[in-house]
N, CA, C and O atoms as a GROMACS GRO file, in nm:
protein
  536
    1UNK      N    1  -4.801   4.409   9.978
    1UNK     CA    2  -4.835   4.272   9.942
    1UNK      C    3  -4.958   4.231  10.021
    1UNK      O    4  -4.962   4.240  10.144
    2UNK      N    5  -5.049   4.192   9.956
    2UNK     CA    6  -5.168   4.048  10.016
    2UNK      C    7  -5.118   3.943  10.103
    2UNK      O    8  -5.041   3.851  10.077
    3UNK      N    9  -5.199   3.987  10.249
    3UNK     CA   10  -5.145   3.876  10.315
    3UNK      C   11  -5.306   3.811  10.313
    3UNK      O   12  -5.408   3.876  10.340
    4UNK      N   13  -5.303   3.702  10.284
    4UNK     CA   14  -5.422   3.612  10.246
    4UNK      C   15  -5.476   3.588  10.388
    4UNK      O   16  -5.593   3.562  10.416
    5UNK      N   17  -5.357   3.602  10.487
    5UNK     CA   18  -5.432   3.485  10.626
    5UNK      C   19  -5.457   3.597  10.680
    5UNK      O   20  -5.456   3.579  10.802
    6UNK      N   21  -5.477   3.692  10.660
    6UNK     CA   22  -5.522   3.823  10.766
    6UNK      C   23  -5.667   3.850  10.690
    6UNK      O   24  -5.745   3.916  10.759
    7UNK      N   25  -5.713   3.812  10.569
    7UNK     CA   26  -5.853   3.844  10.534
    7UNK      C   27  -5.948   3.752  10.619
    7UNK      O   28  -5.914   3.664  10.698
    8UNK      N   29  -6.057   3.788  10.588
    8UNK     CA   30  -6.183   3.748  10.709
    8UNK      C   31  -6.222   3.558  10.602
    8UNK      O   32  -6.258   3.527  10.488
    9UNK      N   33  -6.198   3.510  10.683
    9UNK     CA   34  -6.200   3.389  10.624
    9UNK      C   35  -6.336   3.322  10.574
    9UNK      O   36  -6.345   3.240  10.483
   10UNK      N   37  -6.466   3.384  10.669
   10UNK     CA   38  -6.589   3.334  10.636
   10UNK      C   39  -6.643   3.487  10.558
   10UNK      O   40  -6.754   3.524  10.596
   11UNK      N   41  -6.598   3.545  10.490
   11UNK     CA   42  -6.623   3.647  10.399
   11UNK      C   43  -6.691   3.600  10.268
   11UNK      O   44  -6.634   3.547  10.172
   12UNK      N   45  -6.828   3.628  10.280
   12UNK     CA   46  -6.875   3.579  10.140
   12UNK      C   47  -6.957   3.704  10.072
   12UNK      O   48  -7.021   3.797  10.122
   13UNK      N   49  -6.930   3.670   9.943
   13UNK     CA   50  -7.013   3.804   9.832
   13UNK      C   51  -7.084   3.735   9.750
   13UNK      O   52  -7.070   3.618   9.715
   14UNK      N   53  -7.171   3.824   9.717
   14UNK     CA   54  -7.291   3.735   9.587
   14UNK      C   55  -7.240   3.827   9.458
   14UNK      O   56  -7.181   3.929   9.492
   15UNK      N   57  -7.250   3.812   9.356
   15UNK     CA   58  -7.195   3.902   9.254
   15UNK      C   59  -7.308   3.857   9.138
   15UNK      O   60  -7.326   3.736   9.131
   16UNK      N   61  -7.372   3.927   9.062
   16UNK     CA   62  -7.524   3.879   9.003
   16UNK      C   63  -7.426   3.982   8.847
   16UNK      O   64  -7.386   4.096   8.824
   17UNK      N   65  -7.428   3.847   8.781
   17UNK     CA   66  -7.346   3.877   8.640
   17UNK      C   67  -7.487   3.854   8.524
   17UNK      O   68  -7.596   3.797   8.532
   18UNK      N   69  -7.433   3.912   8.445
   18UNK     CA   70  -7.594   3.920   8.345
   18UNK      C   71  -7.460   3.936   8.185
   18UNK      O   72  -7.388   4.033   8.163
   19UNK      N   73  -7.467   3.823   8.113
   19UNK     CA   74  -7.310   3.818   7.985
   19UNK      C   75  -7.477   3.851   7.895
   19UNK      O   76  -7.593   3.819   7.917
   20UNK      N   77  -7.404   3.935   7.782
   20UNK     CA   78  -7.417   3.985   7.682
   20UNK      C   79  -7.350   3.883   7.547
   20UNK      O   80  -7.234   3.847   7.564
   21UNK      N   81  -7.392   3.856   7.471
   21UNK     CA   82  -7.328   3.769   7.377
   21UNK      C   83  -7.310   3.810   7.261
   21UNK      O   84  -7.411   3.780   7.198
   22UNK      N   85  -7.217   3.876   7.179
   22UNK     CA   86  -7.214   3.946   7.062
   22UNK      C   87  -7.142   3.869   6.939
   22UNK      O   88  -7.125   3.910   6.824
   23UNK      N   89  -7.112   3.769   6.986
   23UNK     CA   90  -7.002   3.710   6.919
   23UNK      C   91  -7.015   3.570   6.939
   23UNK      O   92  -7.080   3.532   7.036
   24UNK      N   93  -6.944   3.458   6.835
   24UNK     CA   94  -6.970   3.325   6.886
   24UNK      C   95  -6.917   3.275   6.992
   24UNK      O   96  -6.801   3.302   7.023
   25UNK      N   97  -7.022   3.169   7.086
   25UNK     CA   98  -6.981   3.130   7.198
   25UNK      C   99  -7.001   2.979   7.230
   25UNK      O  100  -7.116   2.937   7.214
   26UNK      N  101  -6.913   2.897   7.269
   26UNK     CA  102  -6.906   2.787   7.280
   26UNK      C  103  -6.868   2.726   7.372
   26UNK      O  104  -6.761   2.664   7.373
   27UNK      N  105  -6.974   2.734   7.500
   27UNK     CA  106  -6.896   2.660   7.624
   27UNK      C  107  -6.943   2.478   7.633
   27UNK      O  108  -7.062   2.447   7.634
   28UNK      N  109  -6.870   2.406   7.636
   28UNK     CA  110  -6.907   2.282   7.627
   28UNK      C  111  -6.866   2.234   7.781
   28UNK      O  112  -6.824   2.283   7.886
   29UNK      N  113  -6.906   2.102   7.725
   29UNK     CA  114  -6.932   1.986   7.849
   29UNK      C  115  -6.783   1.948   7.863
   29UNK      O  116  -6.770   1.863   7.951
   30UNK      N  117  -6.672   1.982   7.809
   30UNK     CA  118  -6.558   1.889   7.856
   30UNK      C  119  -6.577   1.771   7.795
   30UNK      O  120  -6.676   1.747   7.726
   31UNK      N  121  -6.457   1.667   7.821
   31UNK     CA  122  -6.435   1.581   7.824
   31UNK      C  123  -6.423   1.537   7.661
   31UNK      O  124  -6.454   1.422   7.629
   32UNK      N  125  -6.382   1.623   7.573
   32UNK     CA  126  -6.373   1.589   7.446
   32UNK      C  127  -6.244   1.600   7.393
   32UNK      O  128  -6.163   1.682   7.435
   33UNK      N  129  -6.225   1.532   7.316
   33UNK     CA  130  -6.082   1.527   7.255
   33UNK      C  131  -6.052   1.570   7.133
   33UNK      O  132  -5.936   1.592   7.097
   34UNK      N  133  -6.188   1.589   7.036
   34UNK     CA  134  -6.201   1.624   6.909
   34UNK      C  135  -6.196   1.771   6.914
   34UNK      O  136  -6.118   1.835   6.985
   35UNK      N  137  -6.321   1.841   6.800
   35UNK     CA  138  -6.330   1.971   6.758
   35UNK      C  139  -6.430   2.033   6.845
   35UNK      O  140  -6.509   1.954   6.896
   36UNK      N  141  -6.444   2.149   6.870
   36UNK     CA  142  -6.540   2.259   6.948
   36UNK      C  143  -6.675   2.201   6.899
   36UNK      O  144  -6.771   2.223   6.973
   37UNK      N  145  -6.704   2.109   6.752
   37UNK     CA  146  -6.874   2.071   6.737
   37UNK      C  147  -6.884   1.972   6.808
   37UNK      O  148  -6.991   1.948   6.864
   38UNK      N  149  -6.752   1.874   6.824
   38UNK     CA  150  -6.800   1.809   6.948
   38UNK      C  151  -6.848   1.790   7.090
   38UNK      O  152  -6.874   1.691   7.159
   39UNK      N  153  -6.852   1.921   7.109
   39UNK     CA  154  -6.904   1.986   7.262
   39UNK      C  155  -7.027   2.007   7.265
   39UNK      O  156  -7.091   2.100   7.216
   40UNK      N  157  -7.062   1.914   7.327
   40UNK     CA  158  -7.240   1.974   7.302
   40UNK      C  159  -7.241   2.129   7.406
   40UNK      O  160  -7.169   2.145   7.505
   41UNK      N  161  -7.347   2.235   7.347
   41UNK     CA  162  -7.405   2.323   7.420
   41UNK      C  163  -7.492   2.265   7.545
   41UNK      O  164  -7.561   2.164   7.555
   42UNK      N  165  -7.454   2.387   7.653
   42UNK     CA  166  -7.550   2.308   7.753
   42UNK      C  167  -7.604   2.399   7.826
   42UNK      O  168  -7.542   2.483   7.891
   43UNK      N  169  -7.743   2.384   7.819
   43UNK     CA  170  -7.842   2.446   7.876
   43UNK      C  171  -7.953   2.339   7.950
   43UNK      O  172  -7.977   2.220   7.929
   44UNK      N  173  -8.018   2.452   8.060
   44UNK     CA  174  -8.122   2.441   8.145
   44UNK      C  175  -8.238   2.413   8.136
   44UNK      O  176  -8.279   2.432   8.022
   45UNK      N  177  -8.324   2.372   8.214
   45UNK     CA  178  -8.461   2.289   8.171
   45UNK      C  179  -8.524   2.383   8.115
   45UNK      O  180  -8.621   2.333   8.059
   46UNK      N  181  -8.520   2.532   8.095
   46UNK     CA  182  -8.556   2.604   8.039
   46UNK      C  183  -8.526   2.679   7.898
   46UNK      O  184  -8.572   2.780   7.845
   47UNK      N  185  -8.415   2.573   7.858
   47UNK     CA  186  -8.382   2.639   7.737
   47UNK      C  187  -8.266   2.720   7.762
   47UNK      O  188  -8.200   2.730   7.659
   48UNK      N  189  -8.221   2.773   7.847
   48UNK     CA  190  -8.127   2.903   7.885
   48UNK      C  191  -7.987   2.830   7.892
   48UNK      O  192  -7.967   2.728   7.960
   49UNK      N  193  -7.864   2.911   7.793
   49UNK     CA  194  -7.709   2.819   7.809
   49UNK      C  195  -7.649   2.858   7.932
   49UNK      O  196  -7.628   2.961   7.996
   50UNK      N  197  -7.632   2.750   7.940
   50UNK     CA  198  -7.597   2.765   8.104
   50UNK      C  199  -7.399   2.756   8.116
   50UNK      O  200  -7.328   2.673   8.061
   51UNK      N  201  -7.372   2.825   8.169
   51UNK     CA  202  -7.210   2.797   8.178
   51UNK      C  203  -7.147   2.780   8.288
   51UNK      O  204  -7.148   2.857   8.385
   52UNK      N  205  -7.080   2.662   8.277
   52UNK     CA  206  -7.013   2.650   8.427
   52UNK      C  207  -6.943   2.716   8.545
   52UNK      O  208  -6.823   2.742   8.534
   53UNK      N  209  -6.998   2.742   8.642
   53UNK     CA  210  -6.882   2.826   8.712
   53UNK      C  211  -6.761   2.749   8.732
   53UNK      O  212  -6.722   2.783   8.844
   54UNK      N  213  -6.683   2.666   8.685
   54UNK     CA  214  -6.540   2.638   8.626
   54UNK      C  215  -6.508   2.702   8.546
   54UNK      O  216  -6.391   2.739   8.559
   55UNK      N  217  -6.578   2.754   8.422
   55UNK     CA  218  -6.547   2.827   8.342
   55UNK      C  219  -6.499   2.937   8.352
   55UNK      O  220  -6.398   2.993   8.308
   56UNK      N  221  -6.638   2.981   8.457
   56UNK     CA  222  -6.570   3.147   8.494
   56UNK      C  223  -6.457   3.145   8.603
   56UNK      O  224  -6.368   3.220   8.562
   57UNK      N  225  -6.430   3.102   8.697
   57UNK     CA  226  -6.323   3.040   8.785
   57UNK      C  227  -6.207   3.054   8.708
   57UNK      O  228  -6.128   3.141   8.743
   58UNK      N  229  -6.174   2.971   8.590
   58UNK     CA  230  -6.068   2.958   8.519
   58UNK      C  231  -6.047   3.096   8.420
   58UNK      O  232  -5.942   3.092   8.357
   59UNK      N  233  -6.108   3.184   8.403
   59UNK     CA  234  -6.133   3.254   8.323
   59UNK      C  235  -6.076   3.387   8.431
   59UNK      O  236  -5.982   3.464   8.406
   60UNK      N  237  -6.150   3.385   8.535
   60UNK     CA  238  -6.127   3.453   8.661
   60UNK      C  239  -5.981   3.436   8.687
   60UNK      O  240  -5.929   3.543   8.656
   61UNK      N  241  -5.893   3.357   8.727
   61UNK     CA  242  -5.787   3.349   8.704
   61UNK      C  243  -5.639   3.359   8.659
   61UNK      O  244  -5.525   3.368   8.705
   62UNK      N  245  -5.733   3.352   8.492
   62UNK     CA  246  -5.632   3.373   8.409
   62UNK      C  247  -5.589   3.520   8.410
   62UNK      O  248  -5.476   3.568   8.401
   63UNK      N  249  -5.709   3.579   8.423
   63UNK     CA  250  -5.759   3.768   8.438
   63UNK      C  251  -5.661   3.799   8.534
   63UNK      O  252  -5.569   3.871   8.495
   64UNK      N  253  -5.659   3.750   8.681
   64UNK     CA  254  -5.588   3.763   8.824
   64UNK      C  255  -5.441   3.723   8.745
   64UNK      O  256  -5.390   3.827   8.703
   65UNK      N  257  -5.376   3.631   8.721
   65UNK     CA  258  -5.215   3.573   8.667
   65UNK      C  259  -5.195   3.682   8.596
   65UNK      O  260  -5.100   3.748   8.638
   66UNK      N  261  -5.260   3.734   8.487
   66UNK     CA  262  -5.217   3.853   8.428
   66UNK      C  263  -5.184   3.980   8.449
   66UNK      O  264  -5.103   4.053   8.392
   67UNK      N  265  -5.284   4.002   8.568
   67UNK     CA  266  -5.237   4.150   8.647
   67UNK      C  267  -5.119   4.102   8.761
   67UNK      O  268  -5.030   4.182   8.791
   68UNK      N  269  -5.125   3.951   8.827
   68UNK     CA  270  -4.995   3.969   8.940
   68UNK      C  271  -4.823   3.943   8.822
   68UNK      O  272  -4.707   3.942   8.864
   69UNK      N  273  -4.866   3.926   8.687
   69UNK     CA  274  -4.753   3.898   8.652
   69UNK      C  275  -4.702   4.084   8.614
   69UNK      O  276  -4.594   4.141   8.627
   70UNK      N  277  -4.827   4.127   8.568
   70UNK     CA  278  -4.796   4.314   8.565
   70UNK      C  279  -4.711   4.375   8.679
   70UNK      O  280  -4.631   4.467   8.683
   71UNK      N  281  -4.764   4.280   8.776
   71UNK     CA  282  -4.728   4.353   8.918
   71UNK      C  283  -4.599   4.316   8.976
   71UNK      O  284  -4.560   4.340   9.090
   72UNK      N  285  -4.551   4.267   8.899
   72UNK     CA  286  -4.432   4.157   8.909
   72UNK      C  287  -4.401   4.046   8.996
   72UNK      O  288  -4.293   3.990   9.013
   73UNK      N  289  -4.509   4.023   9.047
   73UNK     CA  290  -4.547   3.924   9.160
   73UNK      C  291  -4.512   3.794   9.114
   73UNK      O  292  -4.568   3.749   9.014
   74UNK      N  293  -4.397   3.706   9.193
   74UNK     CA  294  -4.348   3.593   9.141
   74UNK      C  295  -4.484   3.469   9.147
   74UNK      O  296  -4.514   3.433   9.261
   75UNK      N  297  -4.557   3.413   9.041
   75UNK     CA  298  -4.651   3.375   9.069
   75UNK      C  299  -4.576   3.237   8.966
   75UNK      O  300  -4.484   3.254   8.886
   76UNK      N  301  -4.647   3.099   8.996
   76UNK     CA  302  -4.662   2.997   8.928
   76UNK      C  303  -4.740   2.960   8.735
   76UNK      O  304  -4.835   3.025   8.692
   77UNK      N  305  -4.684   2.868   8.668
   77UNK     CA  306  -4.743   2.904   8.553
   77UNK      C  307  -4.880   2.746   8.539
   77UNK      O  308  -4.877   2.624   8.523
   78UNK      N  309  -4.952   2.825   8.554
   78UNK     CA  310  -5.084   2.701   8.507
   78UNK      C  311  -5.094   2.735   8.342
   78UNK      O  312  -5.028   2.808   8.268
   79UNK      N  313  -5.216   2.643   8.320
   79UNK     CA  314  -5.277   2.518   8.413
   79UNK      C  315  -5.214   2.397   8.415
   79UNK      O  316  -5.257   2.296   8.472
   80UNK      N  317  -5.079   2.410   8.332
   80UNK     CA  318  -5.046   2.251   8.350
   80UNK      C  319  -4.985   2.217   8.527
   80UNK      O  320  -4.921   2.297   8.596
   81UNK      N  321  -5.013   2.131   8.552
   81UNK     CA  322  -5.039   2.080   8.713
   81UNK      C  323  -4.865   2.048   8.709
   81UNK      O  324  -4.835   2.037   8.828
   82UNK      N  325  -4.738   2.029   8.626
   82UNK     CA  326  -4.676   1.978   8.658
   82UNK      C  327  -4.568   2.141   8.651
   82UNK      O  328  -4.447   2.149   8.670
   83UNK      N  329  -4.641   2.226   8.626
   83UNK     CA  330  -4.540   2.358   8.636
   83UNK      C  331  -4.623   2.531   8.745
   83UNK      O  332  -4.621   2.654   8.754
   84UNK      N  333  -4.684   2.403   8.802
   84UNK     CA  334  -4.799   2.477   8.903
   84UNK      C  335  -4.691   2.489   9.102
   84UNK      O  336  -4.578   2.447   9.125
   85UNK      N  337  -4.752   2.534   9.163
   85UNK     CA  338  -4.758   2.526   9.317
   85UNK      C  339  -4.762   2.374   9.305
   85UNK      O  340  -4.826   2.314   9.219
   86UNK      N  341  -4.666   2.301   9.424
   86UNK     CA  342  -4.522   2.329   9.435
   86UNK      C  343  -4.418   2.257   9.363
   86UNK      O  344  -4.302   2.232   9.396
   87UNK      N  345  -4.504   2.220   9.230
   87UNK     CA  346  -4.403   2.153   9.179
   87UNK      C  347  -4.279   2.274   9.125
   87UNK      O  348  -4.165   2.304   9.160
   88UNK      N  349  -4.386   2.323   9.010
   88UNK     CA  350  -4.254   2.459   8.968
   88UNK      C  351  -4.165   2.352   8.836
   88UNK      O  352  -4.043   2.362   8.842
   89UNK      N  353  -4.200   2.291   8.764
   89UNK     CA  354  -4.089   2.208   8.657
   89UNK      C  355  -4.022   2.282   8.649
   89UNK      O  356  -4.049   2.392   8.696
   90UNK      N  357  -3.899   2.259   8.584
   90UNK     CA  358  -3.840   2.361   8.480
   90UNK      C  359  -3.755   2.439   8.598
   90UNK      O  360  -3.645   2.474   8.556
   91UNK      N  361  -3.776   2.471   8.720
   91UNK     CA  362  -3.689   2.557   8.794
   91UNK      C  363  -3.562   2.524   8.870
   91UNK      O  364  -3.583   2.404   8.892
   92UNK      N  365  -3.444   2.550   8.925
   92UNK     CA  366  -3.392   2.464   8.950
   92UNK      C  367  -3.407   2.492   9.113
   92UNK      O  368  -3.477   2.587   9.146
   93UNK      N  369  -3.353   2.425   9.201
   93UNK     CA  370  -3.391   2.476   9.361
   93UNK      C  371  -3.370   2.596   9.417
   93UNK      O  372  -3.451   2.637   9.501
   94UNK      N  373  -3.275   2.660   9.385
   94UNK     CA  374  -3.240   2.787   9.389
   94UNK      C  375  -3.335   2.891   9.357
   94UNK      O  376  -3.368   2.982   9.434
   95UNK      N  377  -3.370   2.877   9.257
   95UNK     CA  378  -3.489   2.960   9.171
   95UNK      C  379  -3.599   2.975   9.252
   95UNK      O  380  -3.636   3.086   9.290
   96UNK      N  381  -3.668   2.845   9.290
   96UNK     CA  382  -3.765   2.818   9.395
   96UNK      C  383  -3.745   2.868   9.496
   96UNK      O  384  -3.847   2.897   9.558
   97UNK      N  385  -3.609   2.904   9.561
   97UNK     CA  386  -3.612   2.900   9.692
   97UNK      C  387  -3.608   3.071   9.700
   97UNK      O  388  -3.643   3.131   9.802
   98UNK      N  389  -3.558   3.142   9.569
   98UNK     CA  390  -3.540   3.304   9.512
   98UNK      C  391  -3.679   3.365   9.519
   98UNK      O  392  -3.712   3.457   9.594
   99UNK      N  393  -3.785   3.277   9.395
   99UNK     CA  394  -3.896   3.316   9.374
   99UNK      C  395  -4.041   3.290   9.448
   99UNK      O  396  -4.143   3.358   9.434
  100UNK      N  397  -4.025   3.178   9.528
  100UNK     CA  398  -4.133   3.123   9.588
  100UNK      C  399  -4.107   3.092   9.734
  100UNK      O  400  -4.211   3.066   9.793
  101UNK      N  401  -4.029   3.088   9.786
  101UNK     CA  402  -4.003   3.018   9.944
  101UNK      C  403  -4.009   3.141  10.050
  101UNK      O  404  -3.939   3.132  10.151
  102UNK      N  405  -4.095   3.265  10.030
  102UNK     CA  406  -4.074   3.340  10.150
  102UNK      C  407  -4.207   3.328  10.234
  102UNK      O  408  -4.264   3.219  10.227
  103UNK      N  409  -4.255   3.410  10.300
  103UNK     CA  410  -4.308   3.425  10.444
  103UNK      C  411  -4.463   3.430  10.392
  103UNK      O  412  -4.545   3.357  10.449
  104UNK      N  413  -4.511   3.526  10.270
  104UNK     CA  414  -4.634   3.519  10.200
  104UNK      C  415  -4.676   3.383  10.117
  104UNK      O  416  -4.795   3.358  10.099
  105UNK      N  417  -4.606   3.325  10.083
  105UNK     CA  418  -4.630   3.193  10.006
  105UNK      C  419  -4.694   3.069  10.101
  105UNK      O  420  -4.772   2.978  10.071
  106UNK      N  421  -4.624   3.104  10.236
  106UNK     CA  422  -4.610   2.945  10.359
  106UNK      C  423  -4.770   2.960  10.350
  106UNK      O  424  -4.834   3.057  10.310
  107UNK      N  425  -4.819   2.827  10.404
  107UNK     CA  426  -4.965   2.800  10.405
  107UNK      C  427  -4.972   2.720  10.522
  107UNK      O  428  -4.920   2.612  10.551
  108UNK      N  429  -5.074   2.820  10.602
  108UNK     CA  430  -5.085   2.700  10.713
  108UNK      C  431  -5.167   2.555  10.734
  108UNK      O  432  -5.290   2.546  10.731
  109UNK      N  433  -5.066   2.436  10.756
  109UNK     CA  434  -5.116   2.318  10.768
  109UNK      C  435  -5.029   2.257  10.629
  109UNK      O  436  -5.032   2.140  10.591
  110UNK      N  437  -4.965   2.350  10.577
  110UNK     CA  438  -4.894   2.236  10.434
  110UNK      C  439  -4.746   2.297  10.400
  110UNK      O  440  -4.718   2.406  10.349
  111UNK      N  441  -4.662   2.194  10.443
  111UNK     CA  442  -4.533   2.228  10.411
  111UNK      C  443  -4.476   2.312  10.300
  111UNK      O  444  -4.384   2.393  10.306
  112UNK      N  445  -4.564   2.267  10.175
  112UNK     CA  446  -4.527   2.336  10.047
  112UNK      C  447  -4.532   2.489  10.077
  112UNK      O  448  -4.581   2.521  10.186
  113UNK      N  449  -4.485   2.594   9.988
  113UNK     CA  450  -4.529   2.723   9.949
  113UNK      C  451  -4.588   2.717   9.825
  113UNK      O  452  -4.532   2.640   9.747
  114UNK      N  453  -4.685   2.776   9.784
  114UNK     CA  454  -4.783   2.846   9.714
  114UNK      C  455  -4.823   2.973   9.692
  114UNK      O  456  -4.870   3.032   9.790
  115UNK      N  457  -4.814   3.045   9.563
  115UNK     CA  458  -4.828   3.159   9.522
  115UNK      C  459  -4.954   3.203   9.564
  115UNK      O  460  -5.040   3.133   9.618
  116UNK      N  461  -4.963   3.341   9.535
  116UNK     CA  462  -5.083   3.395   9.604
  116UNK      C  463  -5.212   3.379   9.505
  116UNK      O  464  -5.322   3.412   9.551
  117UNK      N  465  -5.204   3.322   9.349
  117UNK     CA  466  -5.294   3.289   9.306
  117UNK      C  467  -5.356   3.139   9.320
  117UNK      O  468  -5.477   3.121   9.303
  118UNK      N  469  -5.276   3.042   9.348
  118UNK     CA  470  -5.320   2.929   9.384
  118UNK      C  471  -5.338   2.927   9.559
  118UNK      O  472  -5.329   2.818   9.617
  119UNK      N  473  -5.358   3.028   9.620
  119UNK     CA  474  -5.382   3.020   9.753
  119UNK      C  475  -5.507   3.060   9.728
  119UNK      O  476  -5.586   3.054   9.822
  120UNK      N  477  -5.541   3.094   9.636
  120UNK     CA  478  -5.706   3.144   9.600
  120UNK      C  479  -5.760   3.053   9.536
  120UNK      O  480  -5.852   2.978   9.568
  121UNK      N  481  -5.681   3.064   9.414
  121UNK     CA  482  -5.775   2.953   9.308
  121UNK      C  483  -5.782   2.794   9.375
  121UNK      O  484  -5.878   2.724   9.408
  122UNK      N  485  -5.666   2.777   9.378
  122UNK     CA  486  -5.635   2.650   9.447
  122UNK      C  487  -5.493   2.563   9.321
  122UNK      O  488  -5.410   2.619   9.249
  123UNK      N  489  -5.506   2.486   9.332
  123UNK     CA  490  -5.416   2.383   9.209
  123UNK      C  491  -5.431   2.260   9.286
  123UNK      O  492  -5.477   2.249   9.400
  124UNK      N  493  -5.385   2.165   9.203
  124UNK     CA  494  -5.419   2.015   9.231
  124UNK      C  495  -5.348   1.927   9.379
  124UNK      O  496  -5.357   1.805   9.394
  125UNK      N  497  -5.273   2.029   9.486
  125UNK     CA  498  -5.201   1.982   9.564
  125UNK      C  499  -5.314   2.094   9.710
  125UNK      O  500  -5.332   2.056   9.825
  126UNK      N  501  -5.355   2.196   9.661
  126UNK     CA  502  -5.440   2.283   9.770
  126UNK      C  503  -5.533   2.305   9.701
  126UNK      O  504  -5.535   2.332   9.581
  127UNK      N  505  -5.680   2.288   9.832
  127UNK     CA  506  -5.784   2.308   9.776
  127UNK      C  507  -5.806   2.451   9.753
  127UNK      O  508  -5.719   2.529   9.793
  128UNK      N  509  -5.925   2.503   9.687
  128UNK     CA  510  -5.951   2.625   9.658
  128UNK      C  511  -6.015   2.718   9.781
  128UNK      O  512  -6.121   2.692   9.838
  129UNK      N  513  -5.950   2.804   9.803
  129UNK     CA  514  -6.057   2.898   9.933
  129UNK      C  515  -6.121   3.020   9.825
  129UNK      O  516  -6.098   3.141   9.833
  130UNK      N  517  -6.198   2.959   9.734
  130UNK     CA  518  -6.289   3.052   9.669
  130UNK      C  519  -6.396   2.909   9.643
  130UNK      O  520  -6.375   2.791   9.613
  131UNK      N  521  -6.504   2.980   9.667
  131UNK     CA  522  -6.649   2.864   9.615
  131UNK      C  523  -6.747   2.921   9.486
  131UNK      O  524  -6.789   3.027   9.532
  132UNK      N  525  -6.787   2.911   9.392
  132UNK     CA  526  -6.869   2.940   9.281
  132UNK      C  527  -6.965   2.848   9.304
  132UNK      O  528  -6.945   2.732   9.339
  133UNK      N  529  -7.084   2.909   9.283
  133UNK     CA  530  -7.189   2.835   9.266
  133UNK      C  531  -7.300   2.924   9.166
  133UNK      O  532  -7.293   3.045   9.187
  134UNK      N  533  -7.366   2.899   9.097
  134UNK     CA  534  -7.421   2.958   8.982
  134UNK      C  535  -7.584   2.914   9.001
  134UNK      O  536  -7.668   2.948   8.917
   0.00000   0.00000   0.00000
């Protein structure tokens, strides 16, 4: 198992991604309630579509949940915030205390436990110890 608090905490990497586009792509601005044409495209003073590193973050993620659920790693279900770290809906205390309450989950400085993907990504109760910047 990943023990998160034993990695080097000021550990930073640059990773220089270059996407290929073969297919339709539609990253929008958020905040829409309608259809995908309601998203405006968004690009740079240069013309170039620019995509959020939220995007890839969340995308990044989903990638990571899929291999710790392979791995059988008791992990939390996003993105809804109310079945995330530490709420857990739907479980009853027992369950929580089976699947989530051991020694890798504890976080230092916050009572809750948290899975080892929201000890990365973060969720709406812990901030994220990963930074994107694009």
């Amino acid at each position: 198992m990943i023990q998160l608090s034993e990695l080097n905490q000021q550990q930073s990497t640059s990773i220089s991604l270059t996407a290929l586009i073969d297919t339709a792509l539609c990253v929008g601005a958020g905040g829409s309630s309608g259809s995908l044409a309601d998203k405006p495209i968004l690009r740079n003073a240069e013309g170039r579509l620019v995509i959020p590193a939220s995007q890839l973050k969340g995308r990044l993620r989903h990638e990571c949940e899929k291999l710790a659920r392979a791995l059988n790693w008791q992990i939390c279900e996003s993105p809804r915030a109310e079945t995330m770290c530490p709420q857990w809906a739907g479980l009853t205390d027992e369950e929580k205390r089976e699947r989530f309450q051991h020694e890798s989950y504890q976080v230092a400085g916050y009572r809750e436990h948290h899975c080892l993907i929201c000890q990365i990504f973060g969720n709406p109760s812990l901030p994220s110890e990963s930074w994107w910047m694009i």
